[in-house]
Every structure is written in C-alpha cells, then in structure tokens.
Predicted model as a PDB file, atoms N, CA, C, CB and O in Angstrom, pLDDT in the B-factor column:
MODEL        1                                                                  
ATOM      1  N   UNK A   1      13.528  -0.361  -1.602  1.00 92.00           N  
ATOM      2  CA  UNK A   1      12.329   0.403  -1.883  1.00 92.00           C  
ATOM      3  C   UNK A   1      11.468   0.462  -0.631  1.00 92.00           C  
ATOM      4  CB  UNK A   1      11.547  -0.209  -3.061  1.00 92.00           C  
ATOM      5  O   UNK A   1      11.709  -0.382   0.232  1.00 92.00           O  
ATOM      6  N   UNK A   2      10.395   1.435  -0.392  1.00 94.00           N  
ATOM      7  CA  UNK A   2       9.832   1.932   0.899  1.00 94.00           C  
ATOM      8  C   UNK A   2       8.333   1.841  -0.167  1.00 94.00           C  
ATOM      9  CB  UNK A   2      10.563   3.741   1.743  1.00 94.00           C  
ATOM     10  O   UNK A   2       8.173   2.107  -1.358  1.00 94.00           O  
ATOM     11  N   UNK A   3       7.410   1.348   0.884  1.00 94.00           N  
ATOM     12  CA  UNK A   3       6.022   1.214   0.669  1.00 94.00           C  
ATOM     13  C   UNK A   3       5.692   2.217   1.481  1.00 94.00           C  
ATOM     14  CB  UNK A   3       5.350  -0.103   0.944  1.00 94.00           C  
ATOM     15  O   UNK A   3       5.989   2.120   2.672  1.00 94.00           O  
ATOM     16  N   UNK A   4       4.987   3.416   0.973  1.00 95.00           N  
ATOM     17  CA  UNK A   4       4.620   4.357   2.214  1.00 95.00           C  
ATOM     18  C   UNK A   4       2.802   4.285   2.215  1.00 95.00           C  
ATOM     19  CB  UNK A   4       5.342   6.246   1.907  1.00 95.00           C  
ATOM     20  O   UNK A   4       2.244   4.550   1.150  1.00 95.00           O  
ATOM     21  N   UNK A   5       2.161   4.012   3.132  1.00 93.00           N  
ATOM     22  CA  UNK A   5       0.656   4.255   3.414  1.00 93.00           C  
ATOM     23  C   UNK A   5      -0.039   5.089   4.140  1.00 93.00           C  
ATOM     24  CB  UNK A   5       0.210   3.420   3.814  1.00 93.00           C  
ATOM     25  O   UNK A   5       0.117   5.228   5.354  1.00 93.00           O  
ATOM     26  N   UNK A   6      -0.777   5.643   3.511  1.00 94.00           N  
ATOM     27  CA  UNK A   6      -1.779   6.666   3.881  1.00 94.00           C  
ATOM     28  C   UNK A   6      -3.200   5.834   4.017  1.00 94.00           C  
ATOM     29  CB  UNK A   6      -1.840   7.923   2.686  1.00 94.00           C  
ATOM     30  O   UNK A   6      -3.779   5.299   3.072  1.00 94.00           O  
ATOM     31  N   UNK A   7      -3.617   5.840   5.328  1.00 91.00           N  
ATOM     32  CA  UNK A   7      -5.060   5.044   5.500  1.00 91.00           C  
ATOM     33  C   UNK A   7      -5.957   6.001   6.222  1.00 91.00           C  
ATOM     34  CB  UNK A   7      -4.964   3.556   6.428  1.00 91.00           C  
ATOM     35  O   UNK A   7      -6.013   6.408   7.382  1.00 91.00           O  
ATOM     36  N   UNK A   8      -6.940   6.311   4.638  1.00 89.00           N  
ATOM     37  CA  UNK A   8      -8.192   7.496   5.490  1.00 89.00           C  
ATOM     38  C   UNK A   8      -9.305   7.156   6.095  1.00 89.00           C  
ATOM     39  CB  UNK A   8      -8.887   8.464   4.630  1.00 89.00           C  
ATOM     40  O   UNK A   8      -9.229   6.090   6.706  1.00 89.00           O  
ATOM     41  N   UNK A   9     -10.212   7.647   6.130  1.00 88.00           N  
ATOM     42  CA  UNK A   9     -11.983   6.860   5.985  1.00 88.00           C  
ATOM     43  C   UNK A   9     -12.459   6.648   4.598  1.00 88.00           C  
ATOM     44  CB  UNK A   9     -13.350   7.918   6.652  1.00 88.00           C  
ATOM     45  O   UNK A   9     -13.294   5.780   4.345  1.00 88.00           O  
ATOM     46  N   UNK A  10     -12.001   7.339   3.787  1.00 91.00           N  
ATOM     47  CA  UNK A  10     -12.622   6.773   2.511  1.00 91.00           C  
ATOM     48  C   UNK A  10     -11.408   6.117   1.613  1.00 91.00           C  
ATOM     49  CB  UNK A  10     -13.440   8.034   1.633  1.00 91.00           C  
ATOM     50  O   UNK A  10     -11.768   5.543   0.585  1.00 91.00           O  
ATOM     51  N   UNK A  11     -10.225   6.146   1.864  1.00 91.00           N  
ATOM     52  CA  UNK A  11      -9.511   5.594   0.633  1.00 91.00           C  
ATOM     53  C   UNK A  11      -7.677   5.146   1.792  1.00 91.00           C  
ATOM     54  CB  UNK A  11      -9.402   7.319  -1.097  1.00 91.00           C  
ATOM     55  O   UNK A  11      -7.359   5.711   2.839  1.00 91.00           O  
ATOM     56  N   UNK A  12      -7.120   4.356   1.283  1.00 91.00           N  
ATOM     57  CA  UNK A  12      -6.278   3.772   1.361  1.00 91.00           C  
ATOM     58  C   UNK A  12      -5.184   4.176   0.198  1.00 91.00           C  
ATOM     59  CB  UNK A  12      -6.769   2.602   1.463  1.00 91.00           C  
ATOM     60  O   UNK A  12      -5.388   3.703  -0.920  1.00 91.00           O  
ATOM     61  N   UNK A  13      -3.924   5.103   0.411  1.00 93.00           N  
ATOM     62  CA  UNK A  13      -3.138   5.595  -0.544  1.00 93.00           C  
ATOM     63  C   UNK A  13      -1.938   4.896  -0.550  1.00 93.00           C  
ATOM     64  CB  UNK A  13      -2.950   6.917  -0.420  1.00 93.00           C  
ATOM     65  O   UNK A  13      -1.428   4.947   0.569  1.00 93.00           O  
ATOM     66  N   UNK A  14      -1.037   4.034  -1.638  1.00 93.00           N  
ATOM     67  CA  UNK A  14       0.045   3.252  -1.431  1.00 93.00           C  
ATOM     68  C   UNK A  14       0.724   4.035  -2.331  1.00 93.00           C  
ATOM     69  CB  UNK A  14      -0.023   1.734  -1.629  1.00 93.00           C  
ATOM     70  O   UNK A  14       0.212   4.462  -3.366  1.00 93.00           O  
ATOM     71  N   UNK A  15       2.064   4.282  -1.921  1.00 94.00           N  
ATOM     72  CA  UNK A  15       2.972   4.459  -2.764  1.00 94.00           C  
ATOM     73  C   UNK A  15       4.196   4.255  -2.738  1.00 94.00           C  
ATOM     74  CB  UNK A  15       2.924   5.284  -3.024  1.00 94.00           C  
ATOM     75  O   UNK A  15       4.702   4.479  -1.638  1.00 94.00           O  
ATOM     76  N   UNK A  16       4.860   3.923  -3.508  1.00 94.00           N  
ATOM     77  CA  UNK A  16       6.422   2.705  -3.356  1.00 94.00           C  
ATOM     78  C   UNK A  16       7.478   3.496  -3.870  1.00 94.00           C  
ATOM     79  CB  UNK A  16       6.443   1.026  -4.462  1.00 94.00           C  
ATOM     80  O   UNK A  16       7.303   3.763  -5.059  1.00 94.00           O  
ATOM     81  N   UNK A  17       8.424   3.922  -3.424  1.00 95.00           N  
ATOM     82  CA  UNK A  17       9.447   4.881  -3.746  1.00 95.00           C  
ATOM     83  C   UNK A  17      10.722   4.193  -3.899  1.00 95.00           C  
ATOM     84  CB  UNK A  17       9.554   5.947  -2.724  1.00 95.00           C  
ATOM     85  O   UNK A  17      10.805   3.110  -3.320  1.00 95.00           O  
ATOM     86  N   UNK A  18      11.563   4.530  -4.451  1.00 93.00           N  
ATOM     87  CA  UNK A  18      12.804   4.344  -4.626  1.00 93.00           C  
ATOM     88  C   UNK A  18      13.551   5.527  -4.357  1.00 93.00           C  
ATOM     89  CB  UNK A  18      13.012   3.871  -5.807  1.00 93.00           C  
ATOM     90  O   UNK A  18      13.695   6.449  -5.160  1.00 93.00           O  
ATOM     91  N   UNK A  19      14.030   5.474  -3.189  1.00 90.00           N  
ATOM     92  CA  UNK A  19      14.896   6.592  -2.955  1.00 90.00           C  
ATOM     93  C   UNK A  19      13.808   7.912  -2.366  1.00 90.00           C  
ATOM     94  CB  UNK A  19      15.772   6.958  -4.515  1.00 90.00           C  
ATOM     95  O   UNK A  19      13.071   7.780  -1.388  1.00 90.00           O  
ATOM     96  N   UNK A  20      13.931   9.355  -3.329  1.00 90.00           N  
ATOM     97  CA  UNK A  20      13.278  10.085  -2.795  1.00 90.00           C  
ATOM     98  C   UNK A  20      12.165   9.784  -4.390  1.00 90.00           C  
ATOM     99  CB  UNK A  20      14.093  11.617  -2.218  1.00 90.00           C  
ATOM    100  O   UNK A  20      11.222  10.575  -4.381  1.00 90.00           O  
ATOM    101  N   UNK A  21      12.155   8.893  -5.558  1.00 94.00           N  
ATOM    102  CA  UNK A  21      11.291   8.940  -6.188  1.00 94.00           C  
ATOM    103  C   UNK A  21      10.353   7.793  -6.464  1.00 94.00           C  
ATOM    104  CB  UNK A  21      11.735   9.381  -7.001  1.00 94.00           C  
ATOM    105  O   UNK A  21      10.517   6.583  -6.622  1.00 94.00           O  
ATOM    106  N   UNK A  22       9.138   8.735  -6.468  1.00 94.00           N  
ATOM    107  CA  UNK A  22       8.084   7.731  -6.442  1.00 94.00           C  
ATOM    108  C   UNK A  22       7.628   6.527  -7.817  1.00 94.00           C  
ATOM    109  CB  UNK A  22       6.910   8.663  -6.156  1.00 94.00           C  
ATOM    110  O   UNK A  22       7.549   6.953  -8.969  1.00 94.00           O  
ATOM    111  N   UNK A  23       7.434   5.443  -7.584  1.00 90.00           N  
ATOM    112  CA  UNK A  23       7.736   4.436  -8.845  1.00 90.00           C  
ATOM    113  C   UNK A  23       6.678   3.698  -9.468  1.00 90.00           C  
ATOM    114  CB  UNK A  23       8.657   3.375  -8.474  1.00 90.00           C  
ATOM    115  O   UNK A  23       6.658   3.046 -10.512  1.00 90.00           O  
ATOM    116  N   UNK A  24       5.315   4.076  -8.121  1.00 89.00           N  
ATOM    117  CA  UNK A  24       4.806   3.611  -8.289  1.00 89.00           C  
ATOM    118  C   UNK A  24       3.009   3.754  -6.999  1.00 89.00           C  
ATOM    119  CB  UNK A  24       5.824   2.713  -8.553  1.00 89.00           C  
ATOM    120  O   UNK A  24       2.728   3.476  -5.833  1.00 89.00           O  
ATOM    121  N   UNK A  25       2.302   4.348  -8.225  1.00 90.00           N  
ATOM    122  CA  UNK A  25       0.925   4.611  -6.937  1.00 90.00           C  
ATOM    123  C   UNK A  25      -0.178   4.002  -6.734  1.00 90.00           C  
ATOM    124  CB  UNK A  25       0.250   5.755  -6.973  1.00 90.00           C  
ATOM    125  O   UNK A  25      -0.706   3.667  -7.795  1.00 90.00           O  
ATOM    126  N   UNK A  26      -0.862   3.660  -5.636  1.00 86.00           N  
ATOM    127  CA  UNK A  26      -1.932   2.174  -6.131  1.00 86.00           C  
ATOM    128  C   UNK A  26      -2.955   3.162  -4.803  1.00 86.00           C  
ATOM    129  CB  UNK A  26      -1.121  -0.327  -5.628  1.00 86.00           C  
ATOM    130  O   UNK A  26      -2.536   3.973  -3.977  1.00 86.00           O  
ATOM    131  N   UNK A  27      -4.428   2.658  -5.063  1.00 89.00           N  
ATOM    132  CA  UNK A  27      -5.119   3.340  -4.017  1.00 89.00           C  
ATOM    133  C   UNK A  27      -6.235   2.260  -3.850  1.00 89.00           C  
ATOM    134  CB  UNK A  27      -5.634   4.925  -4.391  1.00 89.00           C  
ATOM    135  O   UNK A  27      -6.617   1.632  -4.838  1.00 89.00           O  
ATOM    136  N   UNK A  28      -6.738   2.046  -2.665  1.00 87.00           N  
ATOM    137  CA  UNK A  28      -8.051   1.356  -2.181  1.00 87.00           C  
ATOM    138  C   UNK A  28      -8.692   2.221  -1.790  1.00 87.00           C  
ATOM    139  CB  UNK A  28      -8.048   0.378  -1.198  1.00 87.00           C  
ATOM    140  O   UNK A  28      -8.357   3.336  -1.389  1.00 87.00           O  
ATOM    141  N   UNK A  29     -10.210   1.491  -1.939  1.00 89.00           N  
ATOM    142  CA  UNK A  29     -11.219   2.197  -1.099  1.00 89.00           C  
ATOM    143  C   UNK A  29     -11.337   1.538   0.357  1.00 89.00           C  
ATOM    144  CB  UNK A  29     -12.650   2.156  -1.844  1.00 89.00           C  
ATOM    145  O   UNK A  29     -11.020   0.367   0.563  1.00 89.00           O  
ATOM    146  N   UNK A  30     -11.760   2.286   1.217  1.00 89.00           N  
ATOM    147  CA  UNK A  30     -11.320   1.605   2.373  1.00 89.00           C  
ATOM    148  C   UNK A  30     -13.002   1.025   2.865  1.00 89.00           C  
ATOM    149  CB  UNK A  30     -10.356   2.792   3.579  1.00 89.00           C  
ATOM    150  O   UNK A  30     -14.102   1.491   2.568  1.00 89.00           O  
ATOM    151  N   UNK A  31     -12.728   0.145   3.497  1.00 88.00           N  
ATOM    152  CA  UNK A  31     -14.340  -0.548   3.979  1.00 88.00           C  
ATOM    153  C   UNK A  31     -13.967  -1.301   5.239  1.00 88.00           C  
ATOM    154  CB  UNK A  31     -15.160  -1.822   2.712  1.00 88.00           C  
ATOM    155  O   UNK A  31     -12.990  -2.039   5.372  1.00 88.00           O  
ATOM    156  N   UNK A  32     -14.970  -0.982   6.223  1.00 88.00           N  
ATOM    157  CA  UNK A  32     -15.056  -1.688   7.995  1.00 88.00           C  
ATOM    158  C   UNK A  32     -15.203  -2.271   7.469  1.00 88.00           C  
ATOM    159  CB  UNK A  32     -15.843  -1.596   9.317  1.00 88.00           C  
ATOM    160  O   UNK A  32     -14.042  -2.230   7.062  1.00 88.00           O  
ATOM    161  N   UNK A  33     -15.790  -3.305   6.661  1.00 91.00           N  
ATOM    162  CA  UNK A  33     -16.211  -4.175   6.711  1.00 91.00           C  
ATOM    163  C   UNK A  33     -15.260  -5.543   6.229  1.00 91.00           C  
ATOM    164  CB  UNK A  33     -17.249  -3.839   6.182  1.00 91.00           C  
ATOM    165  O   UNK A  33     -15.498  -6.699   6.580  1.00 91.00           O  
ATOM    166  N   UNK A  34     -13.953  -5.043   5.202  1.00 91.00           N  
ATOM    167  CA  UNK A  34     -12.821  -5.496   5.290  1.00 91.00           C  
ATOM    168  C   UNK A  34     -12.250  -6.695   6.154  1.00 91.00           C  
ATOM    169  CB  UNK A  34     -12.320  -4.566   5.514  1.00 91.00           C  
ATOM    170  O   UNK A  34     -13.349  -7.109   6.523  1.00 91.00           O  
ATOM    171  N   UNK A  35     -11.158  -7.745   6.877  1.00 91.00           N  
ATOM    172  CA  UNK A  35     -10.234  -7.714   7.609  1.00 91.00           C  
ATOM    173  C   UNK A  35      -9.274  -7.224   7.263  1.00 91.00           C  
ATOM    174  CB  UNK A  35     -10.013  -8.558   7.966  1.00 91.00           C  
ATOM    175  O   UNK A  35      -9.152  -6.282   6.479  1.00 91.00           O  
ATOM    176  N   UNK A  36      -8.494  -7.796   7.797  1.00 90.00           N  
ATOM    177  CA  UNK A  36      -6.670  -7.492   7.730  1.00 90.00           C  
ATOM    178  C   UNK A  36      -6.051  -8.067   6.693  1.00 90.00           C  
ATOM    179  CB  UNK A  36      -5.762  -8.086   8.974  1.00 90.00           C  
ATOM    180  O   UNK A  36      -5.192  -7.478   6.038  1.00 90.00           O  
ATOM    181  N   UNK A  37      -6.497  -9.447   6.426  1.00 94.00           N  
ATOM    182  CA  UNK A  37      -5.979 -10.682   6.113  1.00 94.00           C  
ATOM    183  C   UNK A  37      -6.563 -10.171   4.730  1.00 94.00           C  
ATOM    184  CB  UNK A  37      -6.457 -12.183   6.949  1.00 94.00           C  
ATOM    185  O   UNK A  37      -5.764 -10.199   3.794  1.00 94.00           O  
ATOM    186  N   UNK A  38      -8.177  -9.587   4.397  1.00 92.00           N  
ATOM    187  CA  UNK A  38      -7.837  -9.313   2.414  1.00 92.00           C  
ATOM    188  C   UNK A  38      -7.532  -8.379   2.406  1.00 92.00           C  
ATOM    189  CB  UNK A  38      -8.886  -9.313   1.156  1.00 92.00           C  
ATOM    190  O   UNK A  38      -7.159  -8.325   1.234  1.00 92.00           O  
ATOM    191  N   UNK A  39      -7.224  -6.826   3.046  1.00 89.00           N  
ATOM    192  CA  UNK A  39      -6.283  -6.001   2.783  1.00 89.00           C  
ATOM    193  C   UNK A  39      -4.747  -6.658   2.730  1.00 89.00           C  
ATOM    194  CB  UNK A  39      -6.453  -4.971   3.761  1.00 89.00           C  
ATOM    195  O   UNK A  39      -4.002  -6.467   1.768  1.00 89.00           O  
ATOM    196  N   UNK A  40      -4.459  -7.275   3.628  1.00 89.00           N  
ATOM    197  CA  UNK A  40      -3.124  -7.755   2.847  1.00 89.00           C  
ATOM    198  C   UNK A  40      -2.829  -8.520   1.911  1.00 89.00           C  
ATOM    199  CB  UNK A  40      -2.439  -8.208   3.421  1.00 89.00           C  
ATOM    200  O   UNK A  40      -1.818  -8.353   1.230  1.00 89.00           O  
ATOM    201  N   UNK A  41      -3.684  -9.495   1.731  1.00 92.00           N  
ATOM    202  CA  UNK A  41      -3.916  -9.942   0.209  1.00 92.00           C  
ATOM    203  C   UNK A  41      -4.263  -9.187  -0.969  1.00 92.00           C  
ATOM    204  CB  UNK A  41      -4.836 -10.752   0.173  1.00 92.00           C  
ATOM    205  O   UNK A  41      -3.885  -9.545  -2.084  1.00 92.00           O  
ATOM    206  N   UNK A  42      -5.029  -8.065  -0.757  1.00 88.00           N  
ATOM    207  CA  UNK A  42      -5.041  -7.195  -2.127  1.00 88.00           C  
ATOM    208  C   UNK A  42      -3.988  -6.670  -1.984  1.00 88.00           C  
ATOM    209  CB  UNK A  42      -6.109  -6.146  -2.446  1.00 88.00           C  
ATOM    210  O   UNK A  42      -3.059  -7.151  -2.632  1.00 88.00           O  
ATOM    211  N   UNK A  43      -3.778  -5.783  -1.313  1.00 87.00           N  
ATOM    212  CA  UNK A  43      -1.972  -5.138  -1.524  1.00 87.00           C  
ATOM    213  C   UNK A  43      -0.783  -6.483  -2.194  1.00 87.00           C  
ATOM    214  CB  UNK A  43      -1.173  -4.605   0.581  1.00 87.00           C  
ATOM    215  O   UNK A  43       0.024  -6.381  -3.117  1.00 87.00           O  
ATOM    216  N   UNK A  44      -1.038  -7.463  -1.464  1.00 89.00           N  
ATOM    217  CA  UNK A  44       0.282  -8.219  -1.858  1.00 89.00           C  
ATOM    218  C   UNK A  44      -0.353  -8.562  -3.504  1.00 89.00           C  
ATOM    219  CB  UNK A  44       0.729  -9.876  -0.649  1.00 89.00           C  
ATOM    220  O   UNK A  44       0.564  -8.769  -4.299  1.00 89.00           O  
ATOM    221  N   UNK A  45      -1.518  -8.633  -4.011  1.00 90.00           N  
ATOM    222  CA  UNK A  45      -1.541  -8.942  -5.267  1.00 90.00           C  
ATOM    223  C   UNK A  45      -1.037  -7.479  -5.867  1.00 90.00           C  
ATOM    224  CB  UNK A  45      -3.005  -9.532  -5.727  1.00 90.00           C  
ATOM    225  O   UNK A  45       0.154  -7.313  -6.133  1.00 90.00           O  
ATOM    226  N   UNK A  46      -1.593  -6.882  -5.979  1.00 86.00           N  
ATOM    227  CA  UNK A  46      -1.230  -4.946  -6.356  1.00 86.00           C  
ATOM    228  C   UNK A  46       0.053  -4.811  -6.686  1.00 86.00           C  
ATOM    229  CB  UNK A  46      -1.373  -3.707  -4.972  1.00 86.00           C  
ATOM    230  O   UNK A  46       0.610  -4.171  -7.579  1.00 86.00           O  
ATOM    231  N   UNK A  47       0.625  -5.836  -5.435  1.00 88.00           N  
ATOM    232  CA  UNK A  47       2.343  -5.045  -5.720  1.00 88.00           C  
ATOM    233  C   UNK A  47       2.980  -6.362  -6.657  1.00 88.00           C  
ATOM    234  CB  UNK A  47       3.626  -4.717  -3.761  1.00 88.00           C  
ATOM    235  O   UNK A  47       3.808  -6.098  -7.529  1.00 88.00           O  
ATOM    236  N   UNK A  48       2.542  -7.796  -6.424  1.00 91.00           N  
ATOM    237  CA  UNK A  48       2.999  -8.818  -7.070  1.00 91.00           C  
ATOM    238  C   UNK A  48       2.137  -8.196  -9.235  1.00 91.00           C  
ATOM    239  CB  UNK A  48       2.202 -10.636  -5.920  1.00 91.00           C  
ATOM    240  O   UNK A  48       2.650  -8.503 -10.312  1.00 91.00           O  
ATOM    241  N   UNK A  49       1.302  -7.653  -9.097  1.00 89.00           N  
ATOM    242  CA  UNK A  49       1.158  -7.832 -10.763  1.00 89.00           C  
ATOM    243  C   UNK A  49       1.544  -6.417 -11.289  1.00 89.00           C  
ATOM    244  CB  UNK A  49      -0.561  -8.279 -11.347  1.00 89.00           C  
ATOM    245  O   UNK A  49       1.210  -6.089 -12.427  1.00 89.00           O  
ATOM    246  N   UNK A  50       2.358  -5.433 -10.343  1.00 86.00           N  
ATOM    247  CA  UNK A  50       3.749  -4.730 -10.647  1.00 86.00           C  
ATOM    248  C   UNK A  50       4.845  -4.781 -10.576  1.00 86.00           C  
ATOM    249  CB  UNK A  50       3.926  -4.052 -10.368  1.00 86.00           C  
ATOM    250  O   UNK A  50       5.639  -3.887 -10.869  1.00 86.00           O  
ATOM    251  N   UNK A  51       5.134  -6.108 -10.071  1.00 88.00           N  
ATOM    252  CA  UNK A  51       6.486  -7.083 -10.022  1.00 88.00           C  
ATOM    253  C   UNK A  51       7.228  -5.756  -9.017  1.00 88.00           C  
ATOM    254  CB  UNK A  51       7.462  -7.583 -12.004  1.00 88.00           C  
ATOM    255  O   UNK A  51       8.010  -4.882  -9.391  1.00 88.00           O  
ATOM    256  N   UNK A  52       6.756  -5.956  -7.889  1.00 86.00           N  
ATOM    257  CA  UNK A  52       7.191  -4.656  -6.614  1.00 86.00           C  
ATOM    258  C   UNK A  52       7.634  -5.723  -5.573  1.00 86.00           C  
ATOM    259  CB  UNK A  52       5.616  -3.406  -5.847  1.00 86.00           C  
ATOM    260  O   UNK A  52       8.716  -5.756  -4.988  1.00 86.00           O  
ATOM    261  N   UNK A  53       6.649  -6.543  -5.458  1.00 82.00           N  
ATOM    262  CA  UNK A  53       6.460  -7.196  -4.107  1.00 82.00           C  
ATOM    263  C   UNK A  53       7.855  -7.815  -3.377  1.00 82.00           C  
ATOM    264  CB  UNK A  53       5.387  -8.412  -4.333  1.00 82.00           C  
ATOM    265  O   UNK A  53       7.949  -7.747  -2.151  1.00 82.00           O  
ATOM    266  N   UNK A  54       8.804  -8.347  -4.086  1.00 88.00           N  
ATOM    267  CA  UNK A  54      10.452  -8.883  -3.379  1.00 88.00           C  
ATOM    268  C   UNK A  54      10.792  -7.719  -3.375  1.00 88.00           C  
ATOM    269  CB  UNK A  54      11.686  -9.954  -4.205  1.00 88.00           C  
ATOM    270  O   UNK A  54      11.814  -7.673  -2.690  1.00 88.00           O  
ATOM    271  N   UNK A  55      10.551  -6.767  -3.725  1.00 89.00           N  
ATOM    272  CA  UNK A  55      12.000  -5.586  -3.805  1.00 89.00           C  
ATOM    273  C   UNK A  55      11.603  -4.581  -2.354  1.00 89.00           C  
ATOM    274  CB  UNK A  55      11.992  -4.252  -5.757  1.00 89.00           C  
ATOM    275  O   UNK A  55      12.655  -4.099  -1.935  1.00 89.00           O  
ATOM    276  N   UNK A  56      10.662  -4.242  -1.687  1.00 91.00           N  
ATOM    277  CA  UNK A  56       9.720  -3.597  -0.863  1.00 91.00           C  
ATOM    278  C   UNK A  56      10.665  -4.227   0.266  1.00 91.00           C  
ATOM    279  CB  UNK A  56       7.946  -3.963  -0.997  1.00 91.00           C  
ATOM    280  O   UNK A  56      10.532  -5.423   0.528  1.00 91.00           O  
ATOM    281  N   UNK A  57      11.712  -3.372   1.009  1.00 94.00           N  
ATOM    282  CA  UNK A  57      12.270  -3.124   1.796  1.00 94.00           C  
ATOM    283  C   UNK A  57      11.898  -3.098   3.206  1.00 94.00           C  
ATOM    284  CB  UNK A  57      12.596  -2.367   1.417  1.00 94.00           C  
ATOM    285  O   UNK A  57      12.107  -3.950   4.070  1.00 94.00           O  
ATOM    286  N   UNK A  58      11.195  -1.753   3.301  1.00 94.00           N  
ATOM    287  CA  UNK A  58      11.131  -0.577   4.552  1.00 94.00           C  
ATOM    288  C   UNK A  58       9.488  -0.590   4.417  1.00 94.00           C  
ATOM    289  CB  UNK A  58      12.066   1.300   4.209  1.00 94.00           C  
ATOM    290  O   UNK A  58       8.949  -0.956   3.373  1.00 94.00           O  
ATOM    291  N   UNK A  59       8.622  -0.087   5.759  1.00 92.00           N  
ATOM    292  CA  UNK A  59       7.310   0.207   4.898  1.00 92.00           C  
ATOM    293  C   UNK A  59       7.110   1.372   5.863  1.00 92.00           C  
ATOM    294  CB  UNK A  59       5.922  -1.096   4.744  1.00 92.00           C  
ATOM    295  O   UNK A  59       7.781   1.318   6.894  1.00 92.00           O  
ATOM    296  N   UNK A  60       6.178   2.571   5.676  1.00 94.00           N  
ATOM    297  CA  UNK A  60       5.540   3.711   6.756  1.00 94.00           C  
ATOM    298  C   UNK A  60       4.210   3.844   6.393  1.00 94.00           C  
ATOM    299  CB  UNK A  60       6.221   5.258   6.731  1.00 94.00           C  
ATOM    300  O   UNK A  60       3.689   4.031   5.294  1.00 94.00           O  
ATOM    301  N   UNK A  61       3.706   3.704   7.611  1.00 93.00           N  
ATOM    302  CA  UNK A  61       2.210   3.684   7.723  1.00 93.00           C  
ATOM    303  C   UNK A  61       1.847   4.894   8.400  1.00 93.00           C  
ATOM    304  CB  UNK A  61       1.644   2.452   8.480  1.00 93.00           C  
ATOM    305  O   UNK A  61       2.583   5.214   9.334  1.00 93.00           O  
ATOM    306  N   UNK A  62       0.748   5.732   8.101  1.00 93.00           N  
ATOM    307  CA  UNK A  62      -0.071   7.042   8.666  1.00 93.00           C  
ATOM    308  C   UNK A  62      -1.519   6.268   8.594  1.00 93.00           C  
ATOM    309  CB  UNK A  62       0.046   8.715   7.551  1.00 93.00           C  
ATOM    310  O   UNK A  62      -1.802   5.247   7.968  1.00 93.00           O  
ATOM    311  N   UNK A  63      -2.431   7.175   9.531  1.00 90.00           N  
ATOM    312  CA  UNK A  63      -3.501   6.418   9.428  1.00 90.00           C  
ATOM    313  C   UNK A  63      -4.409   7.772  10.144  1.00 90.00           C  
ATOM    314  CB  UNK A  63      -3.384   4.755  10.229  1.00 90.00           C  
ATOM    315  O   UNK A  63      -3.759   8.391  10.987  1.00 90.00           O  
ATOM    316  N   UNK A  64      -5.758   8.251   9.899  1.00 82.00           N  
ATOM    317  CA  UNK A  64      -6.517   8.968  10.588  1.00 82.00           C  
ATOM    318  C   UNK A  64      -7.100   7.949  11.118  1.00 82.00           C  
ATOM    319  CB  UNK A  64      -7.265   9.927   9.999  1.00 82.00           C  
ATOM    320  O   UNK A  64      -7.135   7.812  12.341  1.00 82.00           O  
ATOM    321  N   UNK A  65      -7.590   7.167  10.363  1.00 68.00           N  
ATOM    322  CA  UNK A  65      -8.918   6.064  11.336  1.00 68.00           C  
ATOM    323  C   UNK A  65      -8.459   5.177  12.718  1.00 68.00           C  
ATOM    324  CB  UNK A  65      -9.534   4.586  10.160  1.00 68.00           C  
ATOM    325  O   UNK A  65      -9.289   4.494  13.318  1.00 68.00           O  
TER     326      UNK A  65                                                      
ENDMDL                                                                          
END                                                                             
C-alpha cells in the first residue's frame, strides 16, 4: 500500500491506496506552529486506529508550502 500526501497552507490531505484504489482518506489542518515529531505522531495514530499503519509500503509526498 502507498500513503500519498498532499501538504497545503491550510490542510494536509492523506490518502492510502492499494494499487490504483483508494482505501482510505484522512485530512489535517495544517499549523506552523506544529513540529514534525506531532505530525508524525498524529498520522501514525490516524493510520494505527485504521489498522493501515504495518501494511503502508511506499509513501509520495507533494507539498506547496
């Protein structure tokens, strides 16, 4: 499975595909004020309480900001 991310100024778009279909869509709001370290902790909870998180392969990141 492929985690693909879209990171705007206002929102953070996740979506986890299998193949060419999508399985699964999760979105943040995005905030400077953030780090790294609880964006990756909210994602890794997001995908762990959709039982995603072992299966997440590949990942692609886009980003305007």
């Amino acid at each position: 499975m492929i985690l693909v991310a879209d990171i705007g100024n206002t929102n953070i778009t996740l979506g986890v595909f299998n193949e060419d279909i999508i399985i699964h869509f999760l979105s943040l709001y995005s905030d400077i004020n953030r780090t790294e370290d609880e964006y990756g902790m909210f994602i890794k909870n997001l995908l762990n309480e959709n039982n995603l998180a072992g299966q997440i392969k590949h990942a692609v990141i886009s980003s305007v900001v």
